[in-house]
C-alpha positions as CSV (number, residue, x, y, z in Angstrom):
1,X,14.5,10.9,19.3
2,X,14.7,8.8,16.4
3,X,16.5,9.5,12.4
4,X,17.0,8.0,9.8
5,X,19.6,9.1,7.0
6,X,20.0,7.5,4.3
7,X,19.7,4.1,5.2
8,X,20.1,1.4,2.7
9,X,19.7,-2.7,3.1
10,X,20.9,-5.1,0.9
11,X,20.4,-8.7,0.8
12,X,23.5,-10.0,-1.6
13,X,23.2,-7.9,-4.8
14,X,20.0,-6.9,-4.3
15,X,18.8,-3.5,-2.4
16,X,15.9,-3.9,-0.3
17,X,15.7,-0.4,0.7
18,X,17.3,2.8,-0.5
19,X,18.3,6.3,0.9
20,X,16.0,6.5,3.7
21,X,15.7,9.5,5.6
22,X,12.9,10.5,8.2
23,X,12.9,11.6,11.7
24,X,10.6,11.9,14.7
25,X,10.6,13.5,17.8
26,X,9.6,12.2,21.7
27,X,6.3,10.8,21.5
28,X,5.5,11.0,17.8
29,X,4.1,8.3,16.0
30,X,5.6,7.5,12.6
31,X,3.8,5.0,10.0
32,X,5.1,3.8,6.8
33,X,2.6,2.3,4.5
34,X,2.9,1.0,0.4
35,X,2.4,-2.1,-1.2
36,X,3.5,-5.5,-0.2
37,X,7.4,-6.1,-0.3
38,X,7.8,-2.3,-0.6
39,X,10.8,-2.7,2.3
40,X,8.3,-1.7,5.0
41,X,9.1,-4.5,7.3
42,X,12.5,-4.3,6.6
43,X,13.1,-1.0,7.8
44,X,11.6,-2.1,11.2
45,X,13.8,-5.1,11.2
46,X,16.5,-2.3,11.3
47,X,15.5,0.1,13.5
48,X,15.3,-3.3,16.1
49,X,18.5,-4.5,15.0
50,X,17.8,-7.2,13.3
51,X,18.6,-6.1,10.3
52,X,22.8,-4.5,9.4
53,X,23.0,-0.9,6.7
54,X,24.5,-1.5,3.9
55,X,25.1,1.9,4.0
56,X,23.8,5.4,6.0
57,X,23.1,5.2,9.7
58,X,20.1,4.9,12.6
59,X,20.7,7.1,15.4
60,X,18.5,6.7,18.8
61,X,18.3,10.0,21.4
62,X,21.3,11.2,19.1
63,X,23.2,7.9,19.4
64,X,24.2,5.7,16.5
65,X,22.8,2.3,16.9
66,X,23.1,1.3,13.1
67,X,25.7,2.4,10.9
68,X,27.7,-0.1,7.9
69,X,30.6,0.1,10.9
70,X,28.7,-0.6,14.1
71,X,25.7,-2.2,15.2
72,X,24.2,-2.0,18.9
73,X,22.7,-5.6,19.7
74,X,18.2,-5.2,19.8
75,X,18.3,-5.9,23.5
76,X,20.2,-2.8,24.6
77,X,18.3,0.0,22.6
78,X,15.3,-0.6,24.9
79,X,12.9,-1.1,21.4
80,X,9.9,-2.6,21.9
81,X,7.9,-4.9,19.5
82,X,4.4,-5.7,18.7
83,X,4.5,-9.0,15.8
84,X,1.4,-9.1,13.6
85,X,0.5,-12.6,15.5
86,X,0.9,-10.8,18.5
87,X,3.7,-13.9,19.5
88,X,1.8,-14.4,23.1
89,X,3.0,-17.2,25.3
90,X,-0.4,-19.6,25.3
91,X,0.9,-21.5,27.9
92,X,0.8,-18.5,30.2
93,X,-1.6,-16.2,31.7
94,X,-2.2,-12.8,30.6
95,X,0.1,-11.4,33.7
96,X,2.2,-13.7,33.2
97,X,2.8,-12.4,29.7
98,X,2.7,-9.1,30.7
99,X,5.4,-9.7,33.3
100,X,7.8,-11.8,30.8
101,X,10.6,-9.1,30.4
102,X,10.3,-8.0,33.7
103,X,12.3,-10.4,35.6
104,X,14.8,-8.1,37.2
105,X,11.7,-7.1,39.9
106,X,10.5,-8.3,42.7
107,X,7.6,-10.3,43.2
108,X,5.5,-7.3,44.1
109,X,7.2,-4.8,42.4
110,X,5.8,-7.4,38.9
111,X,2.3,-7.3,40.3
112,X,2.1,-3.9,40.9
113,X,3.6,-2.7,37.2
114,X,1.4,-5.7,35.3
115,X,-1.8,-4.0,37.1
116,X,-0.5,-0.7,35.8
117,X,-0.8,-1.8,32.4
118,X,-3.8,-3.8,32.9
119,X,-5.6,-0.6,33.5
120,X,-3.8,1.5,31.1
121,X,-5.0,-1.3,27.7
122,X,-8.4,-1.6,29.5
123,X,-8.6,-5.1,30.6
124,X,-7.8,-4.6,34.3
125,X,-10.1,-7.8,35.5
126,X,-8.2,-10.3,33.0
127,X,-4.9,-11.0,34.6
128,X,-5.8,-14.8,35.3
129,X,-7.0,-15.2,31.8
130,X,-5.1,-17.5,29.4
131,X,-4.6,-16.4,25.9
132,X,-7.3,-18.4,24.3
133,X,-10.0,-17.3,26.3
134,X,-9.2,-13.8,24.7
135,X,-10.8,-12.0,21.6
136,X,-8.6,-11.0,18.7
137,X,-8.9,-7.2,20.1
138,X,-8.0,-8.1,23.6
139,X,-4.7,-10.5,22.6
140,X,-3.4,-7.1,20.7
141,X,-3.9,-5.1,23.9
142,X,-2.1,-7.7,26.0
143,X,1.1,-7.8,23.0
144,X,1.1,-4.0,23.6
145,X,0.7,-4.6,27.5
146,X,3.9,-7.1,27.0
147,X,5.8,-4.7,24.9
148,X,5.4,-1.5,27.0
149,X,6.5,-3.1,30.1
150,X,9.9,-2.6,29.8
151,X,9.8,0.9,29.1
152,X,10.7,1.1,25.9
153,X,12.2,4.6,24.0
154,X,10.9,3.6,20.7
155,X,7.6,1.1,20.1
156,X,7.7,-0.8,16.6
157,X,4.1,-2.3,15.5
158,X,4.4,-4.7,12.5
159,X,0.9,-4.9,10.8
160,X,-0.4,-4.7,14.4
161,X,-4.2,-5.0,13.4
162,X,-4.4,-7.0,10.0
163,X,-5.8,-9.9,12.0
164,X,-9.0,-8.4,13.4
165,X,-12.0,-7.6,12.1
166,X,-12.4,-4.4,10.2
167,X,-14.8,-2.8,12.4
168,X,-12.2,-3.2,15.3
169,X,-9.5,-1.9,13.5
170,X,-9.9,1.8,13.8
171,X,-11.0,1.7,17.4
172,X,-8.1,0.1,18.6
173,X,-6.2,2.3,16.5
174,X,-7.1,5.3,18.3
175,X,-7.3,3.9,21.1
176,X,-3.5,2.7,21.2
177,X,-2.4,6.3,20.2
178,X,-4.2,7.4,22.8
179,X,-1.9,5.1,25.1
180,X,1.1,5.9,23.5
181,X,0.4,9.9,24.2
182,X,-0.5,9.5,27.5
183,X,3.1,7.4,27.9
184,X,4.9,10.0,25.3
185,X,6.3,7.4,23.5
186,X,7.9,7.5,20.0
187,X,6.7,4.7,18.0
188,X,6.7,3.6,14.1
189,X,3.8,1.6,12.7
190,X,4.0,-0.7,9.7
191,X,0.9,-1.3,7.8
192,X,-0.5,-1.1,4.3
193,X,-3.8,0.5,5.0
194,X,-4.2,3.7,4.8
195,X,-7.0,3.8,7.5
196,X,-5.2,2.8,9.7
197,X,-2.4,4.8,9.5
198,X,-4.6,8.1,9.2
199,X,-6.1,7.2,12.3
200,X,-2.6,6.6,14.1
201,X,0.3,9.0,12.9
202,X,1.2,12.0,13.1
203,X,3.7,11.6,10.2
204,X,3.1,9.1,7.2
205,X,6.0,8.0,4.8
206,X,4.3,6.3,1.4
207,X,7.0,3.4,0.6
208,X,7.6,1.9,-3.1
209,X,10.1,-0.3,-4.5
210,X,12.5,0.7,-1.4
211,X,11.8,4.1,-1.7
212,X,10.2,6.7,0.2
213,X,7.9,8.6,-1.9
214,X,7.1,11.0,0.9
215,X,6.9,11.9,4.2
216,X,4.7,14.3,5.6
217,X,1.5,14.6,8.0
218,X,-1.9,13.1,6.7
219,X,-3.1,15.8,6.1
220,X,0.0,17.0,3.4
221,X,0.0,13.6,2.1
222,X,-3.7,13.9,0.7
223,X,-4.2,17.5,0.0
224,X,-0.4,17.7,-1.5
225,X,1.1,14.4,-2.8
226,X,4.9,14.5,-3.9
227,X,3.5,12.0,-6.9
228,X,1.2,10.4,-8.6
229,X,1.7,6.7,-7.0
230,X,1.0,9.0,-3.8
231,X,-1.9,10.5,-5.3
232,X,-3.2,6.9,-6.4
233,X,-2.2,5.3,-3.4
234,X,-3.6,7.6,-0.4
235,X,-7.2,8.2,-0.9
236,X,-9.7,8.2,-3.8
237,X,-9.5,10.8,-6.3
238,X,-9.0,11.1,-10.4
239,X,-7.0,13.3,-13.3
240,X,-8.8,15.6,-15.1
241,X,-6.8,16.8,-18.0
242,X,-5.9,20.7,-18.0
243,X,-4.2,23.5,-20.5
244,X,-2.3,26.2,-18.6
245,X,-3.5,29.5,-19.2
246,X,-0.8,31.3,-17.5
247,X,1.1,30.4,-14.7
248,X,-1.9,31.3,-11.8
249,X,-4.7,29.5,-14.1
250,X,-5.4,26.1,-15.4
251,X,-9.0,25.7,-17.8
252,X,-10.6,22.0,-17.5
253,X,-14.0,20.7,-18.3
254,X,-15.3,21.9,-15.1
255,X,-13.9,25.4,-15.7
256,X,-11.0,27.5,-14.8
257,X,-9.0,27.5,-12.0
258,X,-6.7,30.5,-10.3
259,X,-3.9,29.5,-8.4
260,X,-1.5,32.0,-6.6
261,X,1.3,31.0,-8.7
262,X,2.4,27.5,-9.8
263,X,6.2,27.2,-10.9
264,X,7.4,25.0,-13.9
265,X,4.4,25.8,-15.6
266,X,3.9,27.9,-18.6
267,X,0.6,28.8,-20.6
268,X,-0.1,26.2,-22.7
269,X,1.3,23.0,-21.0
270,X,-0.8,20.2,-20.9
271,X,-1.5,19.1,-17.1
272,X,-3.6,16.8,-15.0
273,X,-5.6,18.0,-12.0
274,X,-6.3,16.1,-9.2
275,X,-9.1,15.9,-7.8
276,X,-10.9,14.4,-4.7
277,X,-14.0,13.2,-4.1
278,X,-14.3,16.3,-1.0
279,X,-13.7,18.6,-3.9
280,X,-16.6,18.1,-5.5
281,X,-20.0,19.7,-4.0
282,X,-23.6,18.9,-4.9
283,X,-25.3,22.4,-6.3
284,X,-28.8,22.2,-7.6
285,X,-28.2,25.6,-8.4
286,X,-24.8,25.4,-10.5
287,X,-24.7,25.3,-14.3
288,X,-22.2,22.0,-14.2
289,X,-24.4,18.6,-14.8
290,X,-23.2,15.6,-13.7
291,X,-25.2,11.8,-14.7
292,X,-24.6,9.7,-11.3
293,X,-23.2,6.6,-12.5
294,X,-22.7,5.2,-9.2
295,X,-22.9,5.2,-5.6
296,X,-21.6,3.7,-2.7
297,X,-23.6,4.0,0.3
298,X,-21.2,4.5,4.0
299,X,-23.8,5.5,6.5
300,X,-23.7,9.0,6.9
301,X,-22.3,9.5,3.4
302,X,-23.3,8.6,0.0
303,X,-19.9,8.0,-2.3
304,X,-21.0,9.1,-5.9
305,X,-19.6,8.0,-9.3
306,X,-20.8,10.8,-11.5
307,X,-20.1,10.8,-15.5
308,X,-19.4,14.4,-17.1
309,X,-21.3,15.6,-20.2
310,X,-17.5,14.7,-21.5
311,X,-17.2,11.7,-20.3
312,X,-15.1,12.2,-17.6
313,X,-16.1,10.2,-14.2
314,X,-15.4,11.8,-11.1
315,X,-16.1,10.9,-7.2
316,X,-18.3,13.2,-5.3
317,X,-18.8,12.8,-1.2
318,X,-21.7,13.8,0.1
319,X,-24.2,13.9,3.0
320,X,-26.7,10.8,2.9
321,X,-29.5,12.5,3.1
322,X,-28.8,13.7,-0.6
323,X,-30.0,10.3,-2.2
324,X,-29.8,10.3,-5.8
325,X,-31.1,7.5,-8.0
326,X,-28.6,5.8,-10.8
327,X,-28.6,8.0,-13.9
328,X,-30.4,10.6,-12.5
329,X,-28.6,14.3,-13.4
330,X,-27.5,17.0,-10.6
331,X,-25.7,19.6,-10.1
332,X,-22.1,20.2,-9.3
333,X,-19.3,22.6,-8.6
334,X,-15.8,22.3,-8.0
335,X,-14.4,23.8,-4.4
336,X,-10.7,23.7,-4.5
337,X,-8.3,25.8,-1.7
338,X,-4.9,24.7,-3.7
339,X,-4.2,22.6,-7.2
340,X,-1.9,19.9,-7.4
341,X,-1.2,19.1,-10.5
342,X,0.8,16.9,-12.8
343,X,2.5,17.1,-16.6
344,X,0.8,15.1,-18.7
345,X,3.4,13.1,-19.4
346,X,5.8,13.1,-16.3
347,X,5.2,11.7,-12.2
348,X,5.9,14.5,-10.2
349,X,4.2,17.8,-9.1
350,X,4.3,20.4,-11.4
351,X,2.8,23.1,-8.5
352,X,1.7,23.2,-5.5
353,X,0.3,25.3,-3.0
């Protein structure tokens, strides 16, 4: 449905965004997350047509609508938008907003497509509303209301929920993929919190300095990150330094590790391990003690910081029903399905599973 190859974007001498390349199919949902002035934006300015390649193209249902030669104007590849201030008409009533882009229908056919999406985003009773007698959460269903109108073939949401509260944030996340299944649309979804975009996509692609770090599904991009600013940047976790043993088994202070096989790895290098805070398991009954340094309560879980008798601090998720006290000592073990690990010395996988 949608590709990317390639794609660069310069402004003057200076490259925004270089050799992007993903893809995504009828009515997945895309994200691209990183840092601020990563080229996030930028690369939904382009798929909208607002913004020209430098070089590579953007092809649509296997059409080129972006190339350095040829550039199909936004308002014939049926795109639609949702802005980060939603860009609602105040002046107009939430129908009436809904009904903006539609003016090639009749009268009733409007009516009858902007109670549609009334009912689809949930707000069937607030037509007659204007846009300031709406909460944050509502105004973002009306902007998607707006924007799915027309029917698009691809959905592009700029930062669609950095206004609202955080406790809204993830509801209306799932609840807008939920719409965009139901409607099989493709869509790509521009934010910078991870949350958000775990909660949304089905693929991910982790943006820095113009480049795409990786794209893969949430669940790749956590258990097997392509790098260490991946690593850092989705989800908690630290480096514990390793020594190869051989090329199946790596020895760190919380013991040795067998891996199938890990290529580019001989016995001896020096590594770092990655682990995540679901790694670690609380064991009254394992040798491995661990001084709770830390902790972060989140309601059903307790988020430990626990110091190693080297050291070492490492995160430890667990049930909040095992509340431990500030420096008081448990017991730990380490439950790992796959390593991912790094050269000491380099930023990219040295094996993975």
């Amino acid at each position: 449905m949608l590709a990317l190859e390639q794609l660069a974007i310069a402004y003057g001498r200076h490259t925004v965004v270089k050799d992007i390349s993903f893809s995504l199919a009828e009515g997945q949902i895309g994200c691209l997350v990183g840092p601020s002035g990563c080229g996030k934006t930028t690369i939904l300015r382009a798929i909208a047509g607002f913004e020209a390649p430098q070089s590579g193209q953007i092809r649509l249902q296997g059409q080129t609508v972006s190339s350095a030669n040829q550039q199909l104007a936004p308002e014939q590849r049926k795109i639609g938008m949702v802005f980060q201030d939603f860009a609602l008409f105040p002046h107009l009533t939430v129908a009436d907003n809904i009904s903006f882009g539609l003016q090639q229908l009749s009268k009733a056919d409007k009516a009858a497509k902007v109670k549609q999406l009334l009912q689809l985003v949930g707000l069937p009773d607030l037509g007659e509303r204007y846009i300031h007698q709406l909460s944050g959460g509502q105004q973002q269903r009306v902007a998607l209301a707006r924007a799915l109108a027309p029917e698009p073939k691809v959905l592009l949401l700029d930062e669609p929920f950095s206004s609202l509260d955080a406790e809204f944030r993830e509801v209306l996340a799932r609840d807008i993929r939920k719409i965009l299944k139901q409607l099989q649309i493709t869509a790509v979804l521009v934010t910078h919190d991870q949350f958000e975009a775990f909660a949304m996509a089905d693929m991910i692609g982790v943006m820095q300095h113009g480049q795409l770090q990786q794209w893969a599904t949430p669940y790749e991009l956590y258990h097997r990150p392509a790098s260490r600013f991946v690593a850092d940047f989705v989800g908690r976790g630290v480096m514990l330094p390793g020594t190869m043993l051989d090329q199946q088994r790596v020895e760190t202070c919380l013991g040795i590790f067998r891996q199938r096989y890990l290529p580019d790895v001989q016995a001896g290098d020096q590594v770092d391990v990655l682990i995540r805070p679901d790694d670690i398991v609380h064991d009254d009954e394992s040798a491995i003690q661990a001084t709770v340094a830390d902790k972060a309560f989140r309601g059903s879980h307790i988020l430990y910081t626990l110091a190693l008798t080297g050291g070492e601090l490492v995160y430890c998720l667990a049930l909040s029903h095992h509340n431990h006290a500030i420096g008081e000592q448990i017991g730990i073990r380490l439950d790992l399905d796959h390593l991912v690990l790094f050269p000491r010395t380099l930023s990219v996988v040295s094996g993975l599973n």
